[in-house]
C-alpha positions in Angstrom: 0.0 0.0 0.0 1.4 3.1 -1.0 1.8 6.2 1.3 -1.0 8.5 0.9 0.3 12.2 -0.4 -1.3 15.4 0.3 -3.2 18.0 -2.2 0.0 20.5 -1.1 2.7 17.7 -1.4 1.1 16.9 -4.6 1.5 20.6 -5.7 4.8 20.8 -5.2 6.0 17.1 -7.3 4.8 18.2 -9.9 6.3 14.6 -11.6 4.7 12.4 -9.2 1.4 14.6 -9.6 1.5 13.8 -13.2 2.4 10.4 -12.6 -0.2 9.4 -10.1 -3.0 11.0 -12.4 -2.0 9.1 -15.5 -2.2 6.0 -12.9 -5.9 6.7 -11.9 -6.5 8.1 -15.4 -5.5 4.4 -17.0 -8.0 2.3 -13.9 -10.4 4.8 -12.8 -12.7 1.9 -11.6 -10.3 0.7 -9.3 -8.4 3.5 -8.3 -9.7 6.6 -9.0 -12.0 7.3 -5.8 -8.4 7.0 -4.1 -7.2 9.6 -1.4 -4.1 9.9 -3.8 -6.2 10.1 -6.9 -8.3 13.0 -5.6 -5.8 15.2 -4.1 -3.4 14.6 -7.6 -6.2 15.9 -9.1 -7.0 18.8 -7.0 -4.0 19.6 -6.9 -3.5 19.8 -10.8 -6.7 21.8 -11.1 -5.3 24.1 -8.4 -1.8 24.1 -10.5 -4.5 25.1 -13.7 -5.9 27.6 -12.2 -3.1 29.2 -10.5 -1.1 29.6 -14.1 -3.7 30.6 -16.0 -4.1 33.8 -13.6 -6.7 32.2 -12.1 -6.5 34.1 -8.9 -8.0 37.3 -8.9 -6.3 40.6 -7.5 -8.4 43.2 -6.3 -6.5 46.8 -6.0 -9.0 49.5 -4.0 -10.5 52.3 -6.5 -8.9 55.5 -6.1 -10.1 58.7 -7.0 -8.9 58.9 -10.2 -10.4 56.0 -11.4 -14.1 57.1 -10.0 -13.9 60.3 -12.2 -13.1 57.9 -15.9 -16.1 55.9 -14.8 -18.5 58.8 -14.7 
């Protein structure tokens, strides 16, 4: 039985994140309800999201740009 990895450990192998998935992705039946399934996954969505600027920054509106919107 194989160690079971978390969604942050997962984040940062990214080789063993890629190597799990195409595990679960190959025996989905079997496997892929798996602790370590599900959190290589998450964690590649997270990785997705994160590099495609998937995380929003919010600056606060300053006067100047009140007055262009008017």
């Amino acid at each position: 039985m194989e160690a079971v990895q978390t969604v942050d450990w997962y984040k940062a192998h990214d080789a063993e994140r890629h190597s799990m998935l195409a595990k679960c992705r190959n025996n989905p039946g079997q496997i892929g309800a798996t602790p370590n399934c599900i959190n290589a996954s998450r964690a590649d969505a997270s990785s997705v999201w994160a590099a495609r600027g998937g995380a929003i920054k919010v600056a606060p509106l300053t006067a100047a740009d009140l007055k262009q919107h008017k």
